[in-house]
C-alpha positions in Angstrom: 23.7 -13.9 -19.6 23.1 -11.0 -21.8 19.4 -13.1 -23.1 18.1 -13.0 -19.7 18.8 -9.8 -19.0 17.0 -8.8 -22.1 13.9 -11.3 -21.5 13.8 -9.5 -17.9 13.7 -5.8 -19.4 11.0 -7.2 -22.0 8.9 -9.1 -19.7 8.9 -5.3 -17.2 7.6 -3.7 -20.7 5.2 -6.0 -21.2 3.9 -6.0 -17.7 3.5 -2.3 -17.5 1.9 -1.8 -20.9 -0.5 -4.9 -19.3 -1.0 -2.9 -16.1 -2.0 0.2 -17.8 -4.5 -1.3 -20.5 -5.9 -3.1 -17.5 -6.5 0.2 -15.6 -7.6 2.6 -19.0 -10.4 -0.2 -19.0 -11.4 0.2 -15.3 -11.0 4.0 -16.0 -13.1 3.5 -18.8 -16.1 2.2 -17.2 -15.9 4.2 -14.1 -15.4 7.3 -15.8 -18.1 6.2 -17.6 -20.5 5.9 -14.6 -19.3 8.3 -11.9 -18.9 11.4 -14.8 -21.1 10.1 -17.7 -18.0 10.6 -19.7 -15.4 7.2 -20.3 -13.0 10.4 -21.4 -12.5 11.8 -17.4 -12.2 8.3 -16.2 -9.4 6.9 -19.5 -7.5 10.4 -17.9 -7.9 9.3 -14.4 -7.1 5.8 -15.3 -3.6 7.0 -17.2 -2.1 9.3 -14.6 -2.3 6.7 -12.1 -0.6 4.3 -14.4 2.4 6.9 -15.1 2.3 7.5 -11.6 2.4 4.0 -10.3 4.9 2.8 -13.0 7.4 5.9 -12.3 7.0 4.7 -8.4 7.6 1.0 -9.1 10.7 2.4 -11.2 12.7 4.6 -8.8 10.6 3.7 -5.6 10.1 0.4 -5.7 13.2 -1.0 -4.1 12.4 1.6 -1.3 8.8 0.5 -1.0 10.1 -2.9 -0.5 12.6 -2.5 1.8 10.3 -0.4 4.0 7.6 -3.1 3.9 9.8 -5.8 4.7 11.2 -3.6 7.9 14.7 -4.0 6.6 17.3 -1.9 8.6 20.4 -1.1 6.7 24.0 -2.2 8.6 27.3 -1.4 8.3 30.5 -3.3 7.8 31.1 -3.1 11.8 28.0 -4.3 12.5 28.5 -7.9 11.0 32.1 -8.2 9.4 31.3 -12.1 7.9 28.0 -11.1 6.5 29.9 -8.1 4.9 32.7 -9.6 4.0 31.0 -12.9 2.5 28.7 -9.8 0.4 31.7 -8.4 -1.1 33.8 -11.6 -1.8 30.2 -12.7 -4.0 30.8 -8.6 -5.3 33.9 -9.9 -6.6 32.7 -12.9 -7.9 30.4 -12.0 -9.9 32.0 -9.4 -11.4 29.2 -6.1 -9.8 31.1 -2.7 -10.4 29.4 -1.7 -7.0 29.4 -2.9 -3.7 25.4 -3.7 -2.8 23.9 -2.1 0.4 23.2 -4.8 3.4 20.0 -4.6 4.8 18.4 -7.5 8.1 15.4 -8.1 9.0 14.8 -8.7 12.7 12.7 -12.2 12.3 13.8 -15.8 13.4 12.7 -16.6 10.0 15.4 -17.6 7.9 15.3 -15.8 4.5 17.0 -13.5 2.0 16.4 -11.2 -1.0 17.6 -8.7 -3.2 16.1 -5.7 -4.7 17.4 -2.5 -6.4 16.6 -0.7 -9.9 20.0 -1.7 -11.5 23.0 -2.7 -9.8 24.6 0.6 -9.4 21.3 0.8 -7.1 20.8 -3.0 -5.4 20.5 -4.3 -1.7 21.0 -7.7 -0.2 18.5 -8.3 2.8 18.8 -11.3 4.9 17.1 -12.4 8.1 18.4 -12.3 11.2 17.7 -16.2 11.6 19.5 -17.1 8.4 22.7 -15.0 9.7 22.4 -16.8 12.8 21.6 -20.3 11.4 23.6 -20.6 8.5 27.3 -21.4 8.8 29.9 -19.5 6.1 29.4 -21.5 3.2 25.7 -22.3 3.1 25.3 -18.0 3.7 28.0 -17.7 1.2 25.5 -19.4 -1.0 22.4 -17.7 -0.4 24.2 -14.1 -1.0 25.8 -15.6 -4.1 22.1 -16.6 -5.5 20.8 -12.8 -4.4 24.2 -11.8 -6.0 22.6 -13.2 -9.0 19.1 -11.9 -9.4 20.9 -8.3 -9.7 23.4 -9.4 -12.2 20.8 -11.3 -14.0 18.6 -7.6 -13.7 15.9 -9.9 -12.0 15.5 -7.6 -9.1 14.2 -4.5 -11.8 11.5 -6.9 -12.6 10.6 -8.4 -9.2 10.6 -4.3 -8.0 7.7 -3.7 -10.4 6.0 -6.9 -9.8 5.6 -6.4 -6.3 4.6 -3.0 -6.2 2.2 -3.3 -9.2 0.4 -6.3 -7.2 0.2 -4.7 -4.3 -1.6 -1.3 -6.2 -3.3 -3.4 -8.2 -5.2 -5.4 -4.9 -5.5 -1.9 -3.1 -7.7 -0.4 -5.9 -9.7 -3.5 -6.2 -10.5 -3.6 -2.7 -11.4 0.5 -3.4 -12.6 0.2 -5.7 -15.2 -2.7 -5.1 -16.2 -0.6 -1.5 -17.1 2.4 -3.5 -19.2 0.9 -6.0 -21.0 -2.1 -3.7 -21.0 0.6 -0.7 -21.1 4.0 -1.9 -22.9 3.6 -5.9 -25.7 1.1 -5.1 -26.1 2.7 -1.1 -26.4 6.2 -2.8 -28.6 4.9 -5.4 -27.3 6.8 -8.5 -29.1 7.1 -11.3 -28.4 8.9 -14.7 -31.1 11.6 -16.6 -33.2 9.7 -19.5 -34.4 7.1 -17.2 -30.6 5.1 -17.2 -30.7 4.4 -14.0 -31.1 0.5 -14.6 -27.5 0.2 -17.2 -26.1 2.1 -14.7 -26.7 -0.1 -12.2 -25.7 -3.2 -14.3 -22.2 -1.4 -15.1 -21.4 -1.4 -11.3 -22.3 -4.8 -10.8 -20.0 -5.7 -13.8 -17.3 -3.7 -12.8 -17.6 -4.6 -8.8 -17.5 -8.4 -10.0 -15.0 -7.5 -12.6 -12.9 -6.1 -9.7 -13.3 -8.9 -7.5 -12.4 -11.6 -9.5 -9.5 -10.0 -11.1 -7.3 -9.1 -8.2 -6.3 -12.8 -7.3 -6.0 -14.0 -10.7 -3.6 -11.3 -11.5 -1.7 -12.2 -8.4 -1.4 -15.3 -10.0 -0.6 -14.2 -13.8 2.3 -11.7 -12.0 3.5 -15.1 -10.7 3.6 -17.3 -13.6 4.9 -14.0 -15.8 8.3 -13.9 -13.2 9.4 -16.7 -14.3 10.5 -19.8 -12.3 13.7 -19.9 -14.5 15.3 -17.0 -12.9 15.6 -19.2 -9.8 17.7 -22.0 -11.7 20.0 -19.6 -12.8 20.2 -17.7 -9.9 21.7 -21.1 -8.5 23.6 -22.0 -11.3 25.3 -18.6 -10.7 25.8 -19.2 -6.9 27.5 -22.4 -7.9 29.8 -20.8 -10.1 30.7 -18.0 -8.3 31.5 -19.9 -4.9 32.8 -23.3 -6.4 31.0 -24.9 -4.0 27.1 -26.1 -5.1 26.8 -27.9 -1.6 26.6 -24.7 0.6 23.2 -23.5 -1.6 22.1 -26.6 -1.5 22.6 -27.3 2.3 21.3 -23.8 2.8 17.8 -24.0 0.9 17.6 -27.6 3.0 18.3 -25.6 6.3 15.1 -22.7 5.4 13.0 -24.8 3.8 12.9 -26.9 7.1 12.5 -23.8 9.4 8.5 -23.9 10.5 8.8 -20.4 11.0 7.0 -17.8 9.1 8.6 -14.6 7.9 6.3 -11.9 9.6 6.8 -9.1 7.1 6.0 -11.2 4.0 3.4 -10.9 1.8 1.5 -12.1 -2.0 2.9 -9.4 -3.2 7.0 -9.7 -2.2 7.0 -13.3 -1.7 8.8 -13.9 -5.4 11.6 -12.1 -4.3 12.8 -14.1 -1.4 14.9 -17.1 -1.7 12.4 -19.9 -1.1 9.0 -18.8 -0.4 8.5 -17.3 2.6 5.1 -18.6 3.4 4.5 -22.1 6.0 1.2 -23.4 7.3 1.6 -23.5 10.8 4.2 -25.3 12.9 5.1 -26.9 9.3 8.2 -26.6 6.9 8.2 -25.2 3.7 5.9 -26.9 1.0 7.6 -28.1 -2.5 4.3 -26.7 -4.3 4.0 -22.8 -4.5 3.7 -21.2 -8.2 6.4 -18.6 -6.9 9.5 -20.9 -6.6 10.6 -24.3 -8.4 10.5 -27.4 -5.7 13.0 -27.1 -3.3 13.9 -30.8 -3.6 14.5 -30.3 -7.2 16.5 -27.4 -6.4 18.9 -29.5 -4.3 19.1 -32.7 -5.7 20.3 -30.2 -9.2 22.8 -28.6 -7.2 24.1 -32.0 -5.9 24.7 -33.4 -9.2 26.9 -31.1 -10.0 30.6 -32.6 -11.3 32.3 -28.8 -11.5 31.0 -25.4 -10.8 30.5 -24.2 -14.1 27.2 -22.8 -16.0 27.5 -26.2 -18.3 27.9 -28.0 -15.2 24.2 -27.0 -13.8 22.7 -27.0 -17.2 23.7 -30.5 -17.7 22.5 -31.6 -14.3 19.6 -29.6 -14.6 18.7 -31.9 -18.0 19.0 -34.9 -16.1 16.9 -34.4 -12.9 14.2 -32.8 -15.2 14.8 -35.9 -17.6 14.4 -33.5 -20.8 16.6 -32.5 -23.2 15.8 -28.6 -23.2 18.9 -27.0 -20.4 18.5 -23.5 -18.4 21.6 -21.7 -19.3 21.4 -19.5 -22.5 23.5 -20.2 -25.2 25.6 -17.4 -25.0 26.9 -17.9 -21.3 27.3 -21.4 -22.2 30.1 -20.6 -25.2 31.9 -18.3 -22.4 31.8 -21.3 -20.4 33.0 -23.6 -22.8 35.9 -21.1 -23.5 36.7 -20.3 -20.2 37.1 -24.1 -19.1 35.8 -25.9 -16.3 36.3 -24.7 -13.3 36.6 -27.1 -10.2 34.7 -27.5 -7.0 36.6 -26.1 -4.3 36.6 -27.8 -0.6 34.2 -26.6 2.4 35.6 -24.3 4.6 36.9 -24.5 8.0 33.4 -23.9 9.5 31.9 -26.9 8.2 28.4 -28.2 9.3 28.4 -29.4 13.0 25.7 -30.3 15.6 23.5 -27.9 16.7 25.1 -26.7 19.8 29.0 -26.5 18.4 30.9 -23.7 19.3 30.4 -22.0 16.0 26.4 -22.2 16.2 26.6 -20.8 19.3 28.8 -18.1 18.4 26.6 -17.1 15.4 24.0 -16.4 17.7 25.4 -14.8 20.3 27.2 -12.6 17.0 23.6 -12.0 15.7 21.8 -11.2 18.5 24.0 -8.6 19.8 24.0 -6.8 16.7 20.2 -6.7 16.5 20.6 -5.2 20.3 22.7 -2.5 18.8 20.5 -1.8 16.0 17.3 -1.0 18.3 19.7 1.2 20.6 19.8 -1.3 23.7 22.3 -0.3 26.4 24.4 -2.8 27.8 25.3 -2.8 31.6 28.4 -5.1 32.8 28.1 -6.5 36.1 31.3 -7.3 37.7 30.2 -10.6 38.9 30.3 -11.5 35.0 26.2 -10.7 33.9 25.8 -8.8 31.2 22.7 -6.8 30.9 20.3 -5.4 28.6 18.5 -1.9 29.2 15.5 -1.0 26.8 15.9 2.7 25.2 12.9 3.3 26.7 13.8 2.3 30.6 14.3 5.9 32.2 15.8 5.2 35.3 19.6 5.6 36.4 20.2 2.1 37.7 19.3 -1.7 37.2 19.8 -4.6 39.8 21.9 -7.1 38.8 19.0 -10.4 39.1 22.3 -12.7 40.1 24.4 -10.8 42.7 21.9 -8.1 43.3 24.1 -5.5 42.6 23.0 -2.0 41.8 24.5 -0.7 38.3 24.7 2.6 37.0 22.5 2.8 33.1 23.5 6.7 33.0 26.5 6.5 30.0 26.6 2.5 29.6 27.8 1.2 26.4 
């Protein structure tokens, strides 16, 4: 996969060197009207750059995570969502194990992030840990395993911060000149006072235009094709191309929206994260290739190997151009094919089986640890829930009536 990873570094070069001859212009022409000097303003224009792209660099994964409200968990929190993260460790061959990070949403969702993957995360909702069963999660984490051996998440880091800085100085940068240039009224010595005013309107429309059509060139520049071979890795790493697939069926059908997403990290997460109201997930969206697609390439698969997904990916799309690069696909073709393995015990039941059920109940009592709930045992069998905030010294027990003790629960 080494092309990839060099068309990801390339594509962050080229995206930074874009950001920053987007803001020396800006500089340029503020610099220009604020100090009568372009000079003050190309200086201006270029520290924020450096700073902005030394942020995105060793920040951005940071950024992100604290955006998303991401907690990070422990092996005793969840022992199958850890253990499922480092069998797709294994897999895919990561030197380190990746940190684990949930979000507290009913949404179901995942990501990855990191600068390298000596510095990556896996974040996953807590709907999706307590939806999924073991092989379609197994699935998700190995496509999120993928984007960091791929070196996508480098790329989706700087993306998202760069949009976001890129719509806050807009939006600044349009109040100052609409609200704070044409309210005061500036005008230069020599009678300039009209160019002046023509400069802010250019730049305040300039401004206001650019910020969602650069949302939209960030999209189309992360390229859709790091999807299809983030699921061609999934497959290959857990042998078995039906747990992804059930598992993008199972979130793009959720009508829930993630609360914590935004235009700005929606590339990173596994489908995107956006619905319309009380609907599933749309098959049009310029961040992700349709979900149906997705799925019915996946279920064509005869093995679990890259030439395997390539070959199926040829024949849904009816072209003759495939998605692996050529190099993985000699490894492949040395290595052999590799057979698709049999579901697991858990296998997909109704929606009240035993395991469901259990998921949940697993879920949602780690998410009471998390946010440092006390839990009170009733001896007629009630188990209750204090808030960290409650400051009393006893709850009543709403079945029995029972007065409990709070003071040193567990």
């Amino acid at each position: 996969m080494w092309e990839q990873i060099s068309a990801n570094r390339w594509r962050s070069v080229v995206l930074t060197a874009g950001m920053g001859i987007l803001l020396l212009l800006i500089g340029y022409f503020l610099g220009l009207y604020f100090f009568e000097n372009a000079i003050i303003g190309l200086i201006i224009a270029l520290a924020v750059w450096g700073i902005m792209s030394l942020i995105a660099y060793f920040q951005g994964d940071s950024l992100l995570l604290a955006v998303s409200r991401a907690r990070k968990i422990g092996r005793d929190d969840n022992p199958r969502l850890y253990n499922i993260v480092e069998e797709m460790k294994i897999a895919s061959g990561l030197e380190k194990m990746p940190d684990i990070y949930i979000i507290d949403d009913p949404a179901l969702n995942a990501f990855a992030t990191g600068r390298d993957p000596n510095k990556a995360s896996v974040t996953v909702t807590s709907g999706l840990l307590a939806k999924l069963n073991r092989d379609e999660l197994q699935g998700v984490i190995g496509h999120e395993m993928a984007h960091i051996k791929n070196r996508d998440v480098l790329l989706m880091a700087m993306c998202a911060v760069m949009l976001g800085t890129i719509v806050i100085l807009a939006w600044y940068a349009t109040r100052v000149l609409f609200f704070g240039g044409m309210a005061g009224g500036r005008r230069s010595s020599g009678g300039g006072g009209g160019q002046g005013q023509i400069i802010i309107l250019a730049v305040g429309i300039f401004l206001m235009i650019l910020a969602p059509i650069l949302a939209q060139v960030i999209y189309f520049a992360v390229s859709r094709k790091r999807e299809y071979l983030a699921d061609a890795s999934s497959a290959l790493y857990t042998r078995y191309p039906e747990g992804l697939a059930s598992a993008l069926e199972e979130i793009s059908a959720s009508p829930i929206q993630l609360k914590s997403a935004n235009q700005a990290t929606a590339p990173m997460y596994t489908i995107n994260p956006f619905r319309q109201k009380g609907r599933a997930a749309s098959n049009l969206t310029s961040t992700h290739p349709p979900i149906s697609e997705r799925v019915r390439i996946l279920r064509a698969m005869s093995g679990a190997s890259l030439a395997d997904y390539d070959r199926a990916y040829r024949e849904a799309r009816g072209g003759k151009a495939g998605i692996a690069p050529a190099s993985a696909l000699a490894l492949d073709k040395v290595a052999g094919a590799a057979a698709l393995r049999a579901p697991s015990p858990e296998a997909k039941t109704a929606e009240k089986s035993p395991q469901k059920v259990e998921r949940a109940r697993e879920t949602s009592d780690m998410m009471w640890r998390l946010n440092d709930y006390k839990t009170v045992h009733c001896p007629c069998g009630t188990k209750l829930r204090v808030s960290p905030e409650f400051r009393g010294n006893s709850v009543k027990c709403p079945h029995c009536g029972q007065t409990l003790a709070v003071k040193g629960s567990t």
